[in-house]
LUMKE-637023 format. One line per 10 residues: number of its first residue (from 1); their letters; for each residue y, z, x of C-alpha. Coordinates in nm, 2 decimals. Layout:
REM LUMKE-637023
NUM> A> Y/Z/X ~ ...;
REM end
This chain:
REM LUMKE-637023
1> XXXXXXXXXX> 6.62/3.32/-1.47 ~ 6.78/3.66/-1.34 ~ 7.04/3.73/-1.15 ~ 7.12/3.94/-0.85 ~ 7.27/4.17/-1.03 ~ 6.99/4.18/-1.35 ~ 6.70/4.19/-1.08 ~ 6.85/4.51/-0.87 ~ 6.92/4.66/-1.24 ~ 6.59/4.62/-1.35;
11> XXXXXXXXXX> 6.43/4.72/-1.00 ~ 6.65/5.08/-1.09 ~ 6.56/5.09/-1.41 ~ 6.16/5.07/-1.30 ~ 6.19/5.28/-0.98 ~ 6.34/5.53/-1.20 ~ 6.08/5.52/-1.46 ~ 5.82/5.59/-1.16 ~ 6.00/5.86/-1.04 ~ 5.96/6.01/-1.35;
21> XXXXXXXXXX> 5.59/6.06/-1.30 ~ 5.40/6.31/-1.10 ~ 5.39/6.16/-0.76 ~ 5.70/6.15/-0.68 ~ 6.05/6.35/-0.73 ~ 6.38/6.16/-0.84 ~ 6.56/6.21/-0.54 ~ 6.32/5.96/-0.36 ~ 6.52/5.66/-0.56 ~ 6.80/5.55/-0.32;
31> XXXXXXXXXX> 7.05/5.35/-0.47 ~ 7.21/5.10/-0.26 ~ 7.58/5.23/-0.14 ~ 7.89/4.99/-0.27 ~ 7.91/4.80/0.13 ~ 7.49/4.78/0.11 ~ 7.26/4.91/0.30 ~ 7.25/4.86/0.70 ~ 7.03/4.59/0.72 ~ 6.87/4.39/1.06;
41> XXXXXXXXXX> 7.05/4.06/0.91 ~ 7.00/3.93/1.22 ~ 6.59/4.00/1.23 ~ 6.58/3.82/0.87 ~ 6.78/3.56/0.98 ~ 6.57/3.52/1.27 ~ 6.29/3.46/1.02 ~ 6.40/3.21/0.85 ~ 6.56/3.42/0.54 ~ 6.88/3.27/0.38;
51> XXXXXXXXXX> 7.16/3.46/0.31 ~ 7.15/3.53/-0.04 ~ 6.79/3.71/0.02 ~ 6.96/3.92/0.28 ~ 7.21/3.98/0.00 ~ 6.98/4.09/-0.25 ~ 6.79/4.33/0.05 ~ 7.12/4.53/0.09 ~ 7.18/4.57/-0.21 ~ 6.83/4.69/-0.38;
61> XXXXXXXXXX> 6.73/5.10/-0.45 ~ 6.47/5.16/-0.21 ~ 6.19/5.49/-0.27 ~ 6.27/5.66/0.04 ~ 5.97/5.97/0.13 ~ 6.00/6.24/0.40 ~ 6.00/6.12/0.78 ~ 5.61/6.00/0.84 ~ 5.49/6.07/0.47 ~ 5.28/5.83/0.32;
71> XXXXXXXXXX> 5.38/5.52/0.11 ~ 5.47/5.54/-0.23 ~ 5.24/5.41/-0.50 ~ 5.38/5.20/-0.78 ~ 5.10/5.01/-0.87 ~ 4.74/4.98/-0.82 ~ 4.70/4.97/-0.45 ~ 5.10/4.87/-0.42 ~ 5.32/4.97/-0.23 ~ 5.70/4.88/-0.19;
81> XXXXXXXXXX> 5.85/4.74/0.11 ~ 6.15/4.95/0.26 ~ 6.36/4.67/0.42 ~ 6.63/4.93/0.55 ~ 6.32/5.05/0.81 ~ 6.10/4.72/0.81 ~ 6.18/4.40/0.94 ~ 5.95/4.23/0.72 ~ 5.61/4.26/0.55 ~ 5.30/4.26/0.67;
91> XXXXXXXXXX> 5.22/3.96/0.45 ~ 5.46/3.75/0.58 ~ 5.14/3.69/0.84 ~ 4.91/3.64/0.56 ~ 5.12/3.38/0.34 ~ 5.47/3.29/0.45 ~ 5.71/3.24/0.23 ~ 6.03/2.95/0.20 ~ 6.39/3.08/0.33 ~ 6.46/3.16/-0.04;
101> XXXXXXXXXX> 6.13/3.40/-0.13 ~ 6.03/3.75/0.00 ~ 5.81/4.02/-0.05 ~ 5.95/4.33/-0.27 ~ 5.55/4.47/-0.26 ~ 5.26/4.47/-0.04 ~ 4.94/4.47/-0.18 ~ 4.73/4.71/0.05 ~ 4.35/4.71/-0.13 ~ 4.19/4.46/-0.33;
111> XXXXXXXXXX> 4.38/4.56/-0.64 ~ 4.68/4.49/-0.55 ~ 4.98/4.27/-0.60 ~ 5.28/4.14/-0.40 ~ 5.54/4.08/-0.59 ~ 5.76/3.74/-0.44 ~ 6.13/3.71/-0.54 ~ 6.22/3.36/-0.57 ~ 6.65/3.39/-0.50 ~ 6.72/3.04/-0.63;
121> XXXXXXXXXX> 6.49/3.10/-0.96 ~ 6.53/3.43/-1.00 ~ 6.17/3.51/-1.08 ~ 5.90/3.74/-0.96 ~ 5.54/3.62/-0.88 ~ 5.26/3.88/-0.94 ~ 5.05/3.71/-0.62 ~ 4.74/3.88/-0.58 ~ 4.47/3.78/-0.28 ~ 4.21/3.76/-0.53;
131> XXXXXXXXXX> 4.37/3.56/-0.75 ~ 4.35/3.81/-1.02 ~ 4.62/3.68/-1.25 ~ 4.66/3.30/-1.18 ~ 4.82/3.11/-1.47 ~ 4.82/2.74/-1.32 ~ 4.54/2.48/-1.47 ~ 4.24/2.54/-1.24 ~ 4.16/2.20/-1.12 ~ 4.59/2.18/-1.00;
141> XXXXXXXXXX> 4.54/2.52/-0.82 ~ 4.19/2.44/-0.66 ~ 4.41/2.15/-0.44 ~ 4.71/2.33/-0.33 ~ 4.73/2.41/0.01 ~ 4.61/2.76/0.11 ~ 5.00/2.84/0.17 ~ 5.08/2.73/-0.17 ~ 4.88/2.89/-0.41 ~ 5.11/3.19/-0.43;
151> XXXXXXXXXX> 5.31/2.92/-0.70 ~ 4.99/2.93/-0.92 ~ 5.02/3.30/-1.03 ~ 5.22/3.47/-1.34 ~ 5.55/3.40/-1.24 ~ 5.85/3.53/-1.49 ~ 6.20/3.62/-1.49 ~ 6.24/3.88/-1.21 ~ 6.40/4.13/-1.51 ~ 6.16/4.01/-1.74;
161> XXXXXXXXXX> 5.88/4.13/-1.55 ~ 6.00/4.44/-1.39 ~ 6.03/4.57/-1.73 ~ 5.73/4.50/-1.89 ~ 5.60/4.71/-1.55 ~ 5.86/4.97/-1.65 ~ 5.76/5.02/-2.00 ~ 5.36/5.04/-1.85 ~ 5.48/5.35/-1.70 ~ 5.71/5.48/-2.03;
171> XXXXXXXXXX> 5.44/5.40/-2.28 ~ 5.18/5.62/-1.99 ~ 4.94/5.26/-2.01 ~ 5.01/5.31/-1.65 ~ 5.00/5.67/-1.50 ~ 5.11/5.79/-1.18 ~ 4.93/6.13/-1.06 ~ 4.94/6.32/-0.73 ~ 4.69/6.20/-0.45 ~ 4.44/6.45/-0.31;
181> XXXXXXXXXX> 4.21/6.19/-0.13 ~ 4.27/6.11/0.21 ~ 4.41/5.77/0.16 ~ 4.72/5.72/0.27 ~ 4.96/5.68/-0.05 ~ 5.20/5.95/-0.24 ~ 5.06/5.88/-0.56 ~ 4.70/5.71/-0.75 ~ 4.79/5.47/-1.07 ~ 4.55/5.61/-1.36;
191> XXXXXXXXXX> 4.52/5.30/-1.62 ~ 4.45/5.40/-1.99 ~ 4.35/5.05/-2.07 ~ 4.23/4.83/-1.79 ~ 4.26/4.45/-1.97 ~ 4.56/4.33/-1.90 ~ 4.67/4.15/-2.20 ~ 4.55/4.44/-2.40 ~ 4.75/4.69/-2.15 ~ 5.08/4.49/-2.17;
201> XXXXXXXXXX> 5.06/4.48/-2.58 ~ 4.99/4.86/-2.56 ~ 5.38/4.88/-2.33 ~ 5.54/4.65/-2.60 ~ 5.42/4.92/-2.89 ~ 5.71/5.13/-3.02 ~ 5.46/5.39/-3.24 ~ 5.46/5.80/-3.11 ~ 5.23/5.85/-2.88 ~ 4.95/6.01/-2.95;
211> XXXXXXXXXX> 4.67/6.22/-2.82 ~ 4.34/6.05/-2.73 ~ 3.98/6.18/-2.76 ~ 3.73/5.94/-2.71 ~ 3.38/6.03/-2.88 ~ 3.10/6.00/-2.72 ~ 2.98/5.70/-2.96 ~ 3.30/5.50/-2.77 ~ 3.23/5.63/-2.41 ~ 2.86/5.54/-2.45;
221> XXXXXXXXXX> 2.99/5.16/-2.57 ~ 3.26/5.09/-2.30 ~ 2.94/5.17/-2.06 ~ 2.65/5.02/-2.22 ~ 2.64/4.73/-1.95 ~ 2.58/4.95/-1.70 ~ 2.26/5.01/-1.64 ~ 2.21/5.28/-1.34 ~ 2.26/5.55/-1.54 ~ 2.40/5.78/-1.27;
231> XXXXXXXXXX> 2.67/5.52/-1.25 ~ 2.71/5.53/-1.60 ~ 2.75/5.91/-1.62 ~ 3.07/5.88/-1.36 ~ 3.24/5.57/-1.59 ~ 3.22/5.79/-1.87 ~ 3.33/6.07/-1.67 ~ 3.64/5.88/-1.58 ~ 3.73/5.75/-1.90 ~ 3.72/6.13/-2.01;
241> XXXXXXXXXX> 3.91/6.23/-1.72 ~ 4.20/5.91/-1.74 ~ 4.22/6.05/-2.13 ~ 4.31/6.45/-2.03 ~ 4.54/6.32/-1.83 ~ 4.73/6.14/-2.04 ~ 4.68/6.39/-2.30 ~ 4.84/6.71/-2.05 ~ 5.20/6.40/-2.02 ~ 5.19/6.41/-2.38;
251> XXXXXXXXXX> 5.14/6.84/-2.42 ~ 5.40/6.86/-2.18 ~ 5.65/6.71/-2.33 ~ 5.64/6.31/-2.24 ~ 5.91/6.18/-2.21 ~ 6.19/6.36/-2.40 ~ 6.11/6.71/-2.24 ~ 5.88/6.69/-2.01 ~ 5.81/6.94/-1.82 ~ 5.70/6.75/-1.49;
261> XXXXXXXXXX> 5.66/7.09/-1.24 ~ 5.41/7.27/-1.50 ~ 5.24/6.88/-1.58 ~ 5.20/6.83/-1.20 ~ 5.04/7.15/-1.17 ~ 4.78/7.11/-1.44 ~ 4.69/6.76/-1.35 ~ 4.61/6.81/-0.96 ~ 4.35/7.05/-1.11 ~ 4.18/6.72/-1.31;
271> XXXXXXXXXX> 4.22/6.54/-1.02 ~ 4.07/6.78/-0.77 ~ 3.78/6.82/-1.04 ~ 3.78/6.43/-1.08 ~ 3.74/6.41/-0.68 ~ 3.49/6.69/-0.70 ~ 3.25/6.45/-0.97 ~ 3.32/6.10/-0.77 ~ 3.21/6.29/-0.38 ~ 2.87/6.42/-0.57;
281> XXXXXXX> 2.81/6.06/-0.69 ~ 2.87/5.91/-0.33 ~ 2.65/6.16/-0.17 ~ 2.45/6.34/-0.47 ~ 2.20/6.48/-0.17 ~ 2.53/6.65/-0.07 ~ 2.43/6.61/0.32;
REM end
């Protein structure tokens, strides 16, 4: 169990981390001032919310982007929710939530996750709409009740699990990057190692990092089940392209110096490029 305090610490602690990648700048982390911020109590109230969620709302950091900019990734196809401008999330709709719960995250594609503060626990659930990371025994989750199958996912400690996210993004598992699609998010999570329970024993390593170059003997195994071999050409593609850019953090000085401008600059180009390979693929008649 967390407390308040513990789960707006560790909420700092991982907002700063992300800030420390390339889609955002640190002055987007606001920190909550000592009174709180000015929040619609009345509008949560009016939703059911007790007090001690309102509590923990006004006194949170929020990522705060310019006046009618997009939404800040921190996560794949997550966003946060800004309580100080929202009166509540989208997915309150979806799957509402007891007085004591609410919504830090939305998940806005498929591969998302909205992360559910439990105030009385004081534990996160990672509740995904595909069910992506459900930990109850499957025959007890098959009967919940639609509205209650949010309980079946990885729940932990809310400080617990905001810092295994945060050392995802110290240990560059995770990678934020700039977006140059049209989609409408600040940032695009790159993922060096896309099974989970691999991924999270990669954040809990304490070796150097090191450079990666996968061979062509490796690429051509992580794609060998894919059979259209255009397909296969663009995984392999991406694999390469995922490892330069972890490789141009690590050149640049990750994390002691780093040297985020001259990073930033070098990695839109891969990304452009990356864009450039994935178009091609979608429409290789180029009509």
């Amino acid at each position: 169990m967390s407390s308040h305090q513990e789960i707006i610490d560790a909420l700092t602690a991982f907002y700063k981390q992300v800030t420390k990648h390339l889609s955002l700048d640190e002055v987007a982390l606001k920190e909550a001032p000592a009174q709180g911020w000015n929040i619609d109590a009345a509008a949560l109230q009016y939703g059911g919310k007790t007090e001690a969620v309102l509590k923990l709302l006004q006194h949170i950091p929020y990522l705060e982007v310019a006046e009618g900019g997009d939404s800040p990734a921190i996560w794949d196809d997550t966003v946060p929710i800004d309580y100080r401008t929202k009166k509540r999330s989208f997915m309150d709709d979806v799957n509402r939530l007891p007085e004591h719960c609410v919504y830090l995250t939305e998940g806005i594609f498929q591969d998302g996750f909205s992360l559910i503060v439990d105030t009385e626990k004081g534990t996160i659930t990672e509740y995904s709409i595909l069910d992506r990371n459900v930990t109850a025994d499957p025959d007890d989750f098959e009967m919940m009740p639609d509205s209650e199958k949010w309980r079946g996912h990885r729940t932990l400690p809310a400080a617990e699990l905001l810092g295994l996210w945060t050392s995802m993004f110290a240990r560059l598992v995770k990678m934020l990057v700039p977006n140059i699609s049209s989609t409408p998010r600040t940032g695009i999570v790159r993922t060096r190692v896309p099974i989970r329970n691999e991924a999270e024993m990669q954040a809990k390593d304490t070796d150097e990092l090191e450079e990666c170059h996968p061979s062509e003997e490796e690429l051509q195994e992580s794609t060998r089940r894919t059979k259209n071999e255009s397909l296969r050409q663009l995984q392999m593609d991406q694999r390469r392209h995922i490892a330069d850019v972890y490789n141009s953090f690590l050149r640049h000085g990750w994390n002691k110096d780093f040297d985020k401008e001259a990073c930033r600059v070098e990695v839109t180009k891969l990304e452009e490029q990356n864009f450039a390979k994935e178009m091609a693929h979608a429409d290789p008649q180029g009509s």
